[in-house]
SENU-667038 format. One record per residue: chain; residue number from 1; x, y, z of N, C-alpha, C in turn. Coordinates in nm, 3 decimals. Layout:
# residues N
R   cadena   num      n_xx      n_yy      n_zz     ca_xx     ca_yy     ca_zz      c_xx      c_yy      c_zz
R        A   NUM         X         Y         Z         X         Y         Z         X         Y         Z
...
# end
This chain:
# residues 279
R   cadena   num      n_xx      n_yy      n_zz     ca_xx     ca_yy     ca_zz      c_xx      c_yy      c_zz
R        A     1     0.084    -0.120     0.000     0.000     0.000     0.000     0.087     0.125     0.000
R        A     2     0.034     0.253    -0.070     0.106     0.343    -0.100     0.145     0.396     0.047
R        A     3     0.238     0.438     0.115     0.176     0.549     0.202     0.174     0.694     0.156
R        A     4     0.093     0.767     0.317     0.051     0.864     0.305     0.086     0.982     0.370
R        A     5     0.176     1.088     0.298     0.272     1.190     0.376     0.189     1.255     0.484
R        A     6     0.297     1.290     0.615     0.267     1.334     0.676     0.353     1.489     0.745
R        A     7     0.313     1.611     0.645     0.350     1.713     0.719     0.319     1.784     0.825
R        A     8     0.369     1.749     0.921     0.355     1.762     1.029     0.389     1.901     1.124
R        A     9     0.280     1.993     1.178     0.357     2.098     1.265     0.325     2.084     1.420
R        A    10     0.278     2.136     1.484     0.294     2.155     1.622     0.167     2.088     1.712
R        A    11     0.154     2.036     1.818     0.002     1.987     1.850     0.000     1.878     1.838
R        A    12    -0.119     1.820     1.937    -0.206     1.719     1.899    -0.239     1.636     1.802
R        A    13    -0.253     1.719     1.655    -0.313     1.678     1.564    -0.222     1.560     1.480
R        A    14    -0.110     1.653     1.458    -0.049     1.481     1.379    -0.053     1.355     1.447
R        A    15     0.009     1.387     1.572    -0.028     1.279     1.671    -0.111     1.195     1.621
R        A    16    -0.284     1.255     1.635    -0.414     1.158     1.654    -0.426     1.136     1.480
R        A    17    -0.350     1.231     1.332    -0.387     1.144     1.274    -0.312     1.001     1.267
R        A    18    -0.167     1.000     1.293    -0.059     0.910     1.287    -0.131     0.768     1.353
R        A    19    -0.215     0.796     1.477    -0.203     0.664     1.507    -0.334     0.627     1.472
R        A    20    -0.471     0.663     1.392    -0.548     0.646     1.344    -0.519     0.563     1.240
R        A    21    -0.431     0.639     1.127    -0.333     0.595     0.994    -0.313     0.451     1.037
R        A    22    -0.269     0.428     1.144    -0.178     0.292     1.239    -0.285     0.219     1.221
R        A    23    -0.411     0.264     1.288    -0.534     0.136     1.340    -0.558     0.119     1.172
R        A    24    -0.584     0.188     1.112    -0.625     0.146     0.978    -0.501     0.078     0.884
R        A    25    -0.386     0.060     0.915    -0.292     0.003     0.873    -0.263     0.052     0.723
R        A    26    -0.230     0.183     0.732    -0.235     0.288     0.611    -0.093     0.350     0.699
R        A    27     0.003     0.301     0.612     0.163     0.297     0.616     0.176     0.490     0.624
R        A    28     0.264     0.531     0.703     0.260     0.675     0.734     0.407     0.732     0.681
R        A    29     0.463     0.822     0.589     0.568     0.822     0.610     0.564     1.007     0.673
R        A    30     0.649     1.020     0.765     0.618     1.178     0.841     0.741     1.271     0.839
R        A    31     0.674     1.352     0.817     0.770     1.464     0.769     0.766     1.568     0.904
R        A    32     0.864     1.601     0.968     0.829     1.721     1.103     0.933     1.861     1.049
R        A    33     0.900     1.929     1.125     0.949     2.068     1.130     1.025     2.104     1.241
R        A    34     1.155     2.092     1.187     1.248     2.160     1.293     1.214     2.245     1.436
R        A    35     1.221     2.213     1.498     1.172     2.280     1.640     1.064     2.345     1.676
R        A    36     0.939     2.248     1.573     0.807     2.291     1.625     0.730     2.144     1.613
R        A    37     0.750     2.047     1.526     0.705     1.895     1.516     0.737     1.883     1.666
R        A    38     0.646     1.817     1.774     0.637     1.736     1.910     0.727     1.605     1.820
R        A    39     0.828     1.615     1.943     0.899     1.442     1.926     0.836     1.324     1.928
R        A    40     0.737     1.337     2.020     0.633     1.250     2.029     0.620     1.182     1.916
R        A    41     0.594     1.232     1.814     0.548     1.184     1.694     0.626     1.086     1.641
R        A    42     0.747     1.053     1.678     0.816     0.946     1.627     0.746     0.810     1.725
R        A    43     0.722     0.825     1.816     0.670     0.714     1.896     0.518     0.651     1.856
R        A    44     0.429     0.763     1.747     0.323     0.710     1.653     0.361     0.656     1.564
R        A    45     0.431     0.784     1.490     0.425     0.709     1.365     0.581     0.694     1.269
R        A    46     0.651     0.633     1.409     0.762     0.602     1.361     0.873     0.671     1.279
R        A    47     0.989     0.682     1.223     1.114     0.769     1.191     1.026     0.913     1.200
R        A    48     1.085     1.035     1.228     1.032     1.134     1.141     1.169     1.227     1.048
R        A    49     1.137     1.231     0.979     1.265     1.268     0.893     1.225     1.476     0.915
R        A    50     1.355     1.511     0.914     1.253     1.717     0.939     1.318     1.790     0.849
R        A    51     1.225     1.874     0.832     1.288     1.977     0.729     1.274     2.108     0.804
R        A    52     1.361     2.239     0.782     1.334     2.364     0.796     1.177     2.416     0.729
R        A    53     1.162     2.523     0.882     1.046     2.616     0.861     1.068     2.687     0.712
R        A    54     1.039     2.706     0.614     1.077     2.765     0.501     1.138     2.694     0.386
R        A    55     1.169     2.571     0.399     1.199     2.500     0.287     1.075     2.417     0.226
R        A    56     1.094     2.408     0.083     0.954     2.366     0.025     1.000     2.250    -0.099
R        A    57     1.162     2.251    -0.141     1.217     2.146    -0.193     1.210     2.066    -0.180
R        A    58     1.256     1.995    -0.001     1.302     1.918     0.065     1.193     1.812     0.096
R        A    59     1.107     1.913     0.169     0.972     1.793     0.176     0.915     1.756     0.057
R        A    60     0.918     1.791    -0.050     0.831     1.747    -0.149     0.955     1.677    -0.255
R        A    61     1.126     1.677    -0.205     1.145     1.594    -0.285     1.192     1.450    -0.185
R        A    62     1.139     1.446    -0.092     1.123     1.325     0.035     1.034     1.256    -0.027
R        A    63     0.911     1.332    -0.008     0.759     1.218    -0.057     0.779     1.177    -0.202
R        A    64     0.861     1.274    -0.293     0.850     1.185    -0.436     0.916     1.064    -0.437
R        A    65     1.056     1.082    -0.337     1.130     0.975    -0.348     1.091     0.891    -0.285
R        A    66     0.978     0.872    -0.200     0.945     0.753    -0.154     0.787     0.674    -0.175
R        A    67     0.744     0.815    -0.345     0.645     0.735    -0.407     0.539     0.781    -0.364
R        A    68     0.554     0.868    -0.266     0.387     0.913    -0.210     0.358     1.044    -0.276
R        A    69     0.225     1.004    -0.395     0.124     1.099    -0.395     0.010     1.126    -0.344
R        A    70    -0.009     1.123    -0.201    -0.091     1.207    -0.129    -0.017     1.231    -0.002
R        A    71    -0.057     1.340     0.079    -0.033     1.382     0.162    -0.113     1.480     0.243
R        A    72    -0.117     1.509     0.375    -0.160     1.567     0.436    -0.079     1.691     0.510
R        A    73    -0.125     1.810     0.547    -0.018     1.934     0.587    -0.167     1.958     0.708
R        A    74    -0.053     1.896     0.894    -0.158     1.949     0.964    -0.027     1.986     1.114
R        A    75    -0.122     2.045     1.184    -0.074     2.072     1.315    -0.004     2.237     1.281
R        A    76    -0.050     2.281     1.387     0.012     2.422     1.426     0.147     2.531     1.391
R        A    77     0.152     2.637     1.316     0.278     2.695     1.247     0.265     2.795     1.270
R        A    78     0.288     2.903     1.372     0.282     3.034     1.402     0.266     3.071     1.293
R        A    79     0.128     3.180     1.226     0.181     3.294     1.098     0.267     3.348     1.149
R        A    80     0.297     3.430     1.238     0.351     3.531     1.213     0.534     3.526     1.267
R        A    81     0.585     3.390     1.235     0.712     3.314     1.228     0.716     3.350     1.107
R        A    82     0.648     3.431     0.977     0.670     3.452     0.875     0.769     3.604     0.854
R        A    83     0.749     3.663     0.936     0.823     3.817     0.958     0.936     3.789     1.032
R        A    84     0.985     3.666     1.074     1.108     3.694     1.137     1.189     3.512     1.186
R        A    85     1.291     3.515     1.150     1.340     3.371     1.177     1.327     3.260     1.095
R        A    86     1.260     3.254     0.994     1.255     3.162     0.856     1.355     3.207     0.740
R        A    87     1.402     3.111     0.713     1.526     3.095     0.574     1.479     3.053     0.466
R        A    88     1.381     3.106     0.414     1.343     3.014     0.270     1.376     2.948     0.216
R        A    89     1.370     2.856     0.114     1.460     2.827     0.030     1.442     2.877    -0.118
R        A    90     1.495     2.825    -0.184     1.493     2.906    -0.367     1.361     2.909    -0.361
R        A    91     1.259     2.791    -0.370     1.165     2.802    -0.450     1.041     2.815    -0.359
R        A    92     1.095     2.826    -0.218     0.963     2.926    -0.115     1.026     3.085    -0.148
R        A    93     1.115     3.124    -0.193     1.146     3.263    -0.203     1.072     3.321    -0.352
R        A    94     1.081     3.215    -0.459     0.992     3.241    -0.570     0.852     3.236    -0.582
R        A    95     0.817     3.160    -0.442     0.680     3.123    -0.401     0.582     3.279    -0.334
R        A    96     0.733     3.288    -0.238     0.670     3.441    -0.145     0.658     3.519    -0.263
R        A    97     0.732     3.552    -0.368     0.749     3.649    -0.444     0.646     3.650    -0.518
R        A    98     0.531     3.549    -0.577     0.462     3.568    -0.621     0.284     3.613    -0.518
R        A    99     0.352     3.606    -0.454     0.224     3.622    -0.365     0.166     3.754    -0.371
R        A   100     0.031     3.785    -0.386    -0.040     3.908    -0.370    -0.067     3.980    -0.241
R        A   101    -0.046     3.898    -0.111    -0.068     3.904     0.028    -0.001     3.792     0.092
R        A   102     0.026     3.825     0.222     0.072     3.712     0.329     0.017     3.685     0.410
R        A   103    -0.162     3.635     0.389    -0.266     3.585     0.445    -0.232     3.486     0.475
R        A   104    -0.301     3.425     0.586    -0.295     3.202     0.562    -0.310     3.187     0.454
R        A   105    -0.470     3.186     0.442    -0.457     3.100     0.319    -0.420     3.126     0.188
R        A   106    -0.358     3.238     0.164    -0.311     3.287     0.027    -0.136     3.189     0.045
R        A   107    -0.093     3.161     0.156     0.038     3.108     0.149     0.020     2.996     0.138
R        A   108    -0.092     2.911     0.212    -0.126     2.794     0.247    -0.153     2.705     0.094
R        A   109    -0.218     2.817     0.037    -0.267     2.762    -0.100    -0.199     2.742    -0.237
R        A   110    -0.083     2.871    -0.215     0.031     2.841    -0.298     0.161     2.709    -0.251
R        A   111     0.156     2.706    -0.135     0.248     2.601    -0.121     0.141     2.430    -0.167
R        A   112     0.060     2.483    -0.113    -0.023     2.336    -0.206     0.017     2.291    -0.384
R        A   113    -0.006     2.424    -0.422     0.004     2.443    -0.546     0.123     2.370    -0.599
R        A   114     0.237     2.393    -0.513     0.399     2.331    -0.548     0.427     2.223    -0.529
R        A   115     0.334     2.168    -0.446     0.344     1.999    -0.396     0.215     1.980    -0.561
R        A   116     0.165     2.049    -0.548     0.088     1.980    -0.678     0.128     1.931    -0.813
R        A   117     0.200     2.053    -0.833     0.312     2.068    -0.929     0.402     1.924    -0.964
R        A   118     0.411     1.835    -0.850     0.527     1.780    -0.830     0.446     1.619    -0.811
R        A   119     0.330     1.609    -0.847     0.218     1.508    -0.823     0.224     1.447    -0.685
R        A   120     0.158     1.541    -0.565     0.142     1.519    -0.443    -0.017     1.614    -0.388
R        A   121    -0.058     1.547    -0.365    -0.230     1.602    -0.336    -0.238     1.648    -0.212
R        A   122    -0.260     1.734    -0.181    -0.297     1.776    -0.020    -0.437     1.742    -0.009
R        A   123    -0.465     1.665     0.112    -0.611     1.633     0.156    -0.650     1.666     0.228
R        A   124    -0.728     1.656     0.271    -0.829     1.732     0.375    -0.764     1.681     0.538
R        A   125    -0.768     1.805     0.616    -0.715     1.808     0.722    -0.759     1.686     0.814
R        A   126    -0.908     1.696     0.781    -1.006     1.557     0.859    -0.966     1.415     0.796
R        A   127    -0.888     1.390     0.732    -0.828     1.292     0.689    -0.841     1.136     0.817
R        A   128    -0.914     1.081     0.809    -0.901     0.968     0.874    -0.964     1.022     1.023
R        A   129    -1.023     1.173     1.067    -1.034     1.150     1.164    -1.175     1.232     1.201
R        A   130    -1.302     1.198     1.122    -1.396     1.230     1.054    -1.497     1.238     1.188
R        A   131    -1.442     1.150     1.259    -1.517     1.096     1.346    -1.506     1.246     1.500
R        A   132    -1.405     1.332     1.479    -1.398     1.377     1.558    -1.478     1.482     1.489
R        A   133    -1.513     1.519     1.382    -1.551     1.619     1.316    -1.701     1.699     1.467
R        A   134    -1.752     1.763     1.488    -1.839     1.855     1.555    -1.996     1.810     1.499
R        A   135    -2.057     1.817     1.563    -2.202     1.785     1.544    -2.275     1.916     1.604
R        A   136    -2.372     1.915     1.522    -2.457     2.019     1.607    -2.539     1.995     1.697
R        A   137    -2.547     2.120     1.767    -2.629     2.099     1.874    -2.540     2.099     2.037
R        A   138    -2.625     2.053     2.152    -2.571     2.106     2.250    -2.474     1.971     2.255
R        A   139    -2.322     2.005     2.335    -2.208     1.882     2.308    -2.235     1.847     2.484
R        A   140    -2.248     1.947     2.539    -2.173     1.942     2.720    -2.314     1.918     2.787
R        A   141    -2.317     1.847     2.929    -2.450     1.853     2.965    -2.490     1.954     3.019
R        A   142    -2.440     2.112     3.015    -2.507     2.214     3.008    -2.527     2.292     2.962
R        A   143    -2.642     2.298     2.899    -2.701     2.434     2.785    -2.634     2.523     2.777
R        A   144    -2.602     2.646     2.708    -2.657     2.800     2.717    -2.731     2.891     2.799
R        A   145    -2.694     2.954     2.856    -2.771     3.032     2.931    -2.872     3.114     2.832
R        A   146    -2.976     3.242     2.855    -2.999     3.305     2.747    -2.917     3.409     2.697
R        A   147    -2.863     3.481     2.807    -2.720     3.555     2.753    -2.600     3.527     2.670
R        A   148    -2.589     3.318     2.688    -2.453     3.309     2.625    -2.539     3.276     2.497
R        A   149    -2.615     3.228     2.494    -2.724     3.176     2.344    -2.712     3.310     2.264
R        A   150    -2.765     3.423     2.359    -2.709     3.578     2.262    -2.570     3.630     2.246
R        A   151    -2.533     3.596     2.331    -2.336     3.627     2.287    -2.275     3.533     2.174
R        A   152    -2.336     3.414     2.199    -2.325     3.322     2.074    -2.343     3.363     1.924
R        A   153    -2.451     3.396     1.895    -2.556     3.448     1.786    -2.447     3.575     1.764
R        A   154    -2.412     3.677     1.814    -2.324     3.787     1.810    -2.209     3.753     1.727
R        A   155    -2.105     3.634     1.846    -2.011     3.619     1.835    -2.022     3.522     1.695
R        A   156    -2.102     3.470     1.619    -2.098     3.401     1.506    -2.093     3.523     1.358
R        A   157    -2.164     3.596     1.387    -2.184     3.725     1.301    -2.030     3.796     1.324
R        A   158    -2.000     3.818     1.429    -1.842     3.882     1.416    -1.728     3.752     1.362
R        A   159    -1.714     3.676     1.381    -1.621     3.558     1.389    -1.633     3.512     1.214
R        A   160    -1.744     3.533     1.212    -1.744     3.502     1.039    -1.679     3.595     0.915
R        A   161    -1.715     3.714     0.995    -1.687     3.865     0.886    -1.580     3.866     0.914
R        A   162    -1.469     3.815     1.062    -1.370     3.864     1.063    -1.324     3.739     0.980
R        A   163    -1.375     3.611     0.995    -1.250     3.523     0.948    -1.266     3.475     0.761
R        A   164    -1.322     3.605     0.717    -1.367     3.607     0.590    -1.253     3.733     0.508
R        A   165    -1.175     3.771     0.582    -1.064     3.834     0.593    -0.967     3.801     0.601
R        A   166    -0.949     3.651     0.657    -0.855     3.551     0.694    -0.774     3.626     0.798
R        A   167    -0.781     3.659     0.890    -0.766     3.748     1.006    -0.770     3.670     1.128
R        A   168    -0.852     3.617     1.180    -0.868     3.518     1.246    -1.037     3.435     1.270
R        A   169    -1.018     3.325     1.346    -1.130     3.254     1.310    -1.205     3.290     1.466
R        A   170    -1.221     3.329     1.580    -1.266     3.349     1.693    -1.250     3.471     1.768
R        A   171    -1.357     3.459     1.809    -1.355     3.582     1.944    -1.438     3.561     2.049
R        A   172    -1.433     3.628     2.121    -1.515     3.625     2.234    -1.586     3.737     2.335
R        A   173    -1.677     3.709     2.324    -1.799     3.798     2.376    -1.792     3.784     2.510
R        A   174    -1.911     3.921     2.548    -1.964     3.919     2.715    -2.044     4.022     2.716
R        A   175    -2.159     3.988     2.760    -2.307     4.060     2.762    -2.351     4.187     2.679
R        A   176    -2.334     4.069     2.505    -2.374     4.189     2.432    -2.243     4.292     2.395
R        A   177    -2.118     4.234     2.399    -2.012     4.273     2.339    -1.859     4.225     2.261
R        A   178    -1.815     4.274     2.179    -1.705     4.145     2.136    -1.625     4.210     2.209
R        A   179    -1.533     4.129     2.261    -1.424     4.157     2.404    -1.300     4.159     2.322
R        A   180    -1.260     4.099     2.229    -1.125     4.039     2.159    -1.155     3.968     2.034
R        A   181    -1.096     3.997     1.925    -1.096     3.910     1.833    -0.930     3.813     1.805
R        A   182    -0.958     3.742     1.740    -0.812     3.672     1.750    -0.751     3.683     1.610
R        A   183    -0.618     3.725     1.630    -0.515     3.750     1.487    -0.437     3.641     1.469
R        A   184    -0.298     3.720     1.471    -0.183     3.624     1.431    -0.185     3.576     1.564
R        A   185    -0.236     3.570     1.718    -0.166     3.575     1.798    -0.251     3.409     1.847
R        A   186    -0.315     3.368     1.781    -0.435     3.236     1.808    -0.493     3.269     1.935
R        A   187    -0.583     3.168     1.938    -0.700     3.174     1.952    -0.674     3.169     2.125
R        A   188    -0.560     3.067     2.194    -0.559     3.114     2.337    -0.486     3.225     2.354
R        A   189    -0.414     3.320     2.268    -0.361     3.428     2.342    -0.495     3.526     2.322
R        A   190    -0.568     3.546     2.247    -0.701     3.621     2.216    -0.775     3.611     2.345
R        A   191    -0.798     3.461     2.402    -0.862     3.398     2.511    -0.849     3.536     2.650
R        A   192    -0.719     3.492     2.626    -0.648     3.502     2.743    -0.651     3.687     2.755
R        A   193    -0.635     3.771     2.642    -0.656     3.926     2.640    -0.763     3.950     2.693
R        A   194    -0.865     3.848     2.625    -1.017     3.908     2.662    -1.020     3.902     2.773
R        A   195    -1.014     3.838     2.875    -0.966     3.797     3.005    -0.939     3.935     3.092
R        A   196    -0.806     3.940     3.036    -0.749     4.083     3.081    -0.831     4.232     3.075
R        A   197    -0.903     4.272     2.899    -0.950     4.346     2.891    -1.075     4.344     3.028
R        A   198    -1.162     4.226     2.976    -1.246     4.208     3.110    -1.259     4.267     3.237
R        A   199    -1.148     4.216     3.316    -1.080     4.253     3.434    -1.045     4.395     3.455
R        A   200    -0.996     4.409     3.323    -0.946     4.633     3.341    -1.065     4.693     3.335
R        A   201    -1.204     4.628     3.338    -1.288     4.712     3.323    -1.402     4.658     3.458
R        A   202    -1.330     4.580     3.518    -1.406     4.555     3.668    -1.525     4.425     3.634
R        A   203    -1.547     4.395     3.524    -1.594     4.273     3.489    -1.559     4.187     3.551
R        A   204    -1.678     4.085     3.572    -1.655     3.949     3.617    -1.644     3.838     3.499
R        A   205    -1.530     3.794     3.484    -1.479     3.706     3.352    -1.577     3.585     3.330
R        A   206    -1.712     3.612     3.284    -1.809     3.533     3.204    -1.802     3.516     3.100
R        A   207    -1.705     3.457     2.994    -1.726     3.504     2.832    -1.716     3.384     2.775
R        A   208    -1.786     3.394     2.640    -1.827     3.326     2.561    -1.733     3.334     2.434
R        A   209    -1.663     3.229     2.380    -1.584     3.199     2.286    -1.675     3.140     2.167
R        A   210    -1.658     3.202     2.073    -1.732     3.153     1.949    -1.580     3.085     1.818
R        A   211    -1.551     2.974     1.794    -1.489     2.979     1.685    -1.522     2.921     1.540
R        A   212    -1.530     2.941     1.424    -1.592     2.929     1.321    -1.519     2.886     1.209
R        A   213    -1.579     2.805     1.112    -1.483     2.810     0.987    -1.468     2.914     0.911
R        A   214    -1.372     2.954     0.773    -1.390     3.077     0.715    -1.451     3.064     0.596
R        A   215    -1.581     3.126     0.576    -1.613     3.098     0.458    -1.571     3.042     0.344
R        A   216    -1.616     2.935     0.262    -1.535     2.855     0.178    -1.404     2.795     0.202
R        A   217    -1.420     2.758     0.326    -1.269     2.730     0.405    -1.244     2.593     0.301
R        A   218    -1.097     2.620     0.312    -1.033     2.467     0.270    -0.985     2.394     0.351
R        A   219    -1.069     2.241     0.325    -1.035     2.144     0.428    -0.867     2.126     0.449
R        A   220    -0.803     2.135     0.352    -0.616     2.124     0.371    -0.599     2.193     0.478
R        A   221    -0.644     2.288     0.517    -0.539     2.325     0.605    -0.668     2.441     0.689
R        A   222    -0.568     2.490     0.823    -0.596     2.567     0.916    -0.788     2.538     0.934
R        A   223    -0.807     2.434     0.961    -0.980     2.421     1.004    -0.957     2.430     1.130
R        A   224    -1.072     2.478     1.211    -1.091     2.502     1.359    -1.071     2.422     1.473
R        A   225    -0.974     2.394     1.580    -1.008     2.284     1.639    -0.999     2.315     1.772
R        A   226    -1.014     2.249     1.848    -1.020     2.237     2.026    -0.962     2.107     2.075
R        A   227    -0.917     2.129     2.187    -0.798     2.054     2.270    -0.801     2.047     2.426
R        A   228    -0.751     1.922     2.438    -0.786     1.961     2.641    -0.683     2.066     2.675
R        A   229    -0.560     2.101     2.600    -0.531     2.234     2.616    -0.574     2.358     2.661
R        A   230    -0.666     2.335     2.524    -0.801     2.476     2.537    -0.885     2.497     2.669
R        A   231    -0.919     2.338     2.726    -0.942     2.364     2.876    -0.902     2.457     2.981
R        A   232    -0.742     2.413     3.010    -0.700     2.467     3.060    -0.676     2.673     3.064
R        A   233    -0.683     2.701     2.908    -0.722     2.849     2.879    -0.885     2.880     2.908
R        A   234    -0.973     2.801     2.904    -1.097     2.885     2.923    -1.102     2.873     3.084
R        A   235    -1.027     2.777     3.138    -1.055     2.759     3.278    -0.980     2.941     3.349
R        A   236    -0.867     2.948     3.315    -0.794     3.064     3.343    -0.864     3.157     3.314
R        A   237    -0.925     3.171     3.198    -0.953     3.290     3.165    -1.118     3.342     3.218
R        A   238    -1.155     3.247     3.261    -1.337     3.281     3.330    -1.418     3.199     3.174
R        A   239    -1.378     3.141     3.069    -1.518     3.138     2.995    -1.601     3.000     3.063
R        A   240    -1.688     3.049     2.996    -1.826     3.002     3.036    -1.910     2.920     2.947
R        A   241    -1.900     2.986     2.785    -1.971     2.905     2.718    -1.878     2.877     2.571
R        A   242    -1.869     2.766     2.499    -1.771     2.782     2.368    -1.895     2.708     2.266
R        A   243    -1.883     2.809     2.175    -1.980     2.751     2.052    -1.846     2.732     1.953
R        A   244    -1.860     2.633     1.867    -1.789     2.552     1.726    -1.854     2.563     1.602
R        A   245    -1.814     2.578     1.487    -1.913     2.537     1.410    -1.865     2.404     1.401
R        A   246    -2.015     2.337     1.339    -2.051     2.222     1.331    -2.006     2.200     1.243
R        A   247    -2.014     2.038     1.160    -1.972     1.974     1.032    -1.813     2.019     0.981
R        A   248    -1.735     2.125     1.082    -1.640     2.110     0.994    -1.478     2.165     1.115
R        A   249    -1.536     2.186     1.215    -1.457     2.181     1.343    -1.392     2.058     1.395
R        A   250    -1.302     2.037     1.476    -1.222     1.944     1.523    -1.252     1.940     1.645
R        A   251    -1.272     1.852     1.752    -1.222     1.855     1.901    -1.160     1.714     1.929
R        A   252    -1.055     1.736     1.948    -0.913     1.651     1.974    -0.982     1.560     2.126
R        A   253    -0.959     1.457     2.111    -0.962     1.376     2.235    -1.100     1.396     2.277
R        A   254    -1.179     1.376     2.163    -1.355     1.468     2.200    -1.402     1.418     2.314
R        A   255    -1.401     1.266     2.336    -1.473     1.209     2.491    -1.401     1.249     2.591
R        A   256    -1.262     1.262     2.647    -1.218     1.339     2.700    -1.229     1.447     2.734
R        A   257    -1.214     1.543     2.619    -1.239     1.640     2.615    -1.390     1.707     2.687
R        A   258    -1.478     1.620     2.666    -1.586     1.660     2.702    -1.634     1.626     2.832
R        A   259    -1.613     1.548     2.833    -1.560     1.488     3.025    -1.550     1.644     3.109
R        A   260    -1.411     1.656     3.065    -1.383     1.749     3.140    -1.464     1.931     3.135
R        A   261    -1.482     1.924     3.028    -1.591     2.026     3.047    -1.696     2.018     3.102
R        A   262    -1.792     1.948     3.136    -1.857     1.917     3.231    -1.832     1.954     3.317
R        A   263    -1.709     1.926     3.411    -1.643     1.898     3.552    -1.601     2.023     3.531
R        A   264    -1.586     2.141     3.447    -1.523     2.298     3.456    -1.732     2.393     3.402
R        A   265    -1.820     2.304     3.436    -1.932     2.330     3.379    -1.971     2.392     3.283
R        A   266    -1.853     2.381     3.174    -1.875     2.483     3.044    -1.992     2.437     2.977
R        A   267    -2.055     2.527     2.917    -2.167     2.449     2.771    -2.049     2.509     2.690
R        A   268    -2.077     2.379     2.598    -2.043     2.379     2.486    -2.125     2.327     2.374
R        A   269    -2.130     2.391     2.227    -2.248     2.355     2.142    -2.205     2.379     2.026
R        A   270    -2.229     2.312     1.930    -2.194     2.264     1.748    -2.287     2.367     1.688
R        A   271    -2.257     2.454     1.635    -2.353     2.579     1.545    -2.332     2.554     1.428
R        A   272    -2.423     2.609     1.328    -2.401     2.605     1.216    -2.473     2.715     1.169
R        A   273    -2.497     2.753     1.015    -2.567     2.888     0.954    -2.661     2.862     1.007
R        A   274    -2.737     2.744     0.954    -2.896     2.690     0.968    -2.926     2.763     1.128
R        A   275    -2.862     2.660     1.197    -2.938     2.694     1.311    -2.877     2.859     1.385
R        A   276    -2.818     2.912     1.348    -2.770     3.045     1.380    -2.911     3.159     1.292
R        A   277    -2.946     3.097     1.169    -3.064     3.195     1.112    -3.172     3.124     1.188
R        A   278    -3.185     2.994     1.252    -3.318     2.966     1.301    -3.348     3.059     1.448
R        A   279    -3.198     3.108     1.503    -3.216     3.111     1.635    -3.260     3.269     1.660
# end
């Protein structure tokens, strides 16, 4: 059986697809990134061979030489490691150069383009792990309050327009206001401001995190996800309620994951357009 590349950045995520790949006995060969790939990952899914942040040769002449046309590009890459500390190589420097902007996905989509070039398919981020994908509706066994149900509804209308900008995909509300939106800086340092702003204004840290896909999002890369990580930031930061969109969000270690929200009494709930125009 062919295998199936694995570019790998920071997080959870290669992790849980690597050993999924494993149970399904779909041969992995993994590619990591110099001092942001978790080591871990060799203990899934065996050797990991690494390339530099900024080289675009190297990995794509790895997977030719070992026959794999498909591949996957997942786990975590600071944007904004793009302004400072990356070495390109020739043909990410001819890559940047053609670029019209240094959005995600305007970079995200040209480096696809070069693995394409070279007969290597980027697939969808949910690759093998479909099952974690978000459902709608309520996830945690406690509802919405009616305030967070309206901070919700808010925070979906801001979270969309902003991440239709490719700007970022979340923010977070509190009674009828957006507190923080999230940039280059993701989604727990955003968390964690709102937090702060909160607090400088004598607020009691109740807030509601909304995160969303971006319109016409592409499954390859940067889709929305959640982590028992993320726990630990809404626990710090006071939130209260986290809406996802549905059908196309991630939550990592979901039974876990949801366990423990419970036990931190968050609601948490799967949105989508539909039910955001029903509500």
């Amino acid at each position: 059986m062919e295998p199936i590349g694995l570019l790998a950045g920071s997080g959870r995520f290669p992790l849980l697809f690597a050993a999924e790949a494993k149970r399904m006995n779909v041969p992995v060969l993994a590619l990591g990134i110099k001092g942001v790939t978790d080591p871990a990952l060799e203990q899934v899914a065996g050797p990991v061979t690494y390339f530099a942040l900024g080289q675009i040769s190297k990995p794509i002449a790895l997977l030719k030489s070992a026959g794999v046309t498909r591949a996957v590009m997942i786990g975590k890459v600071q944007h904004s490691s793009l302004f400072g500390g990356v070495r390109p190589d020739l043909r990410a420097i001819q890559v940047l150069a053609r670029l019209k902007d240094k959005r995600t996905d305007t970079i995200l989509k040209a480096v696809a383009d070069e693995f394409s070039k070279d007969g290597i398919e980027l697939l969808s981020s949910a690759t093998f792990l479909s099952h974690l994908i978000v459902a709608q509706g309520k996830l945690s066994a406690r509802g919405p309050t009616a305030q967070e149900a309206a901070d919700i509804r808010l925070g979906w209308a801001a979270a969309k327009a902003v991440a239709g900008f490719d700007i970022g995909q979340t923010v977070v509300v509190k009674d009828g206001a957006v507190i923080a939106v999230e940039a280059m800086e993701g989604t727990d340092a955003a968390v964690l401001r709102a937090h702060d702003i909160a607090r400088s204004h004598g607020r009691k840290t109740a807030l509601t995190v909304v995160k969303v896909a971006k319109p016409r999002q592409d499954l390859r890369f940067d889709i929305p996800v959640l982590g028992l990580d993320s726990l630990g930031v809404f626990a710090a930061a006071g939130v209260s309620a986290v809406a996802v969109e549905a059908g196309t969000a991630i939550i990592f270690d979901k039974d876990d994951f949801l366990r423990r929200a419970d036990a931190q009494k968050l609601a948490i709930v799967g949105v989508s357009p539909e039910s955001m125009e029903a509500s």
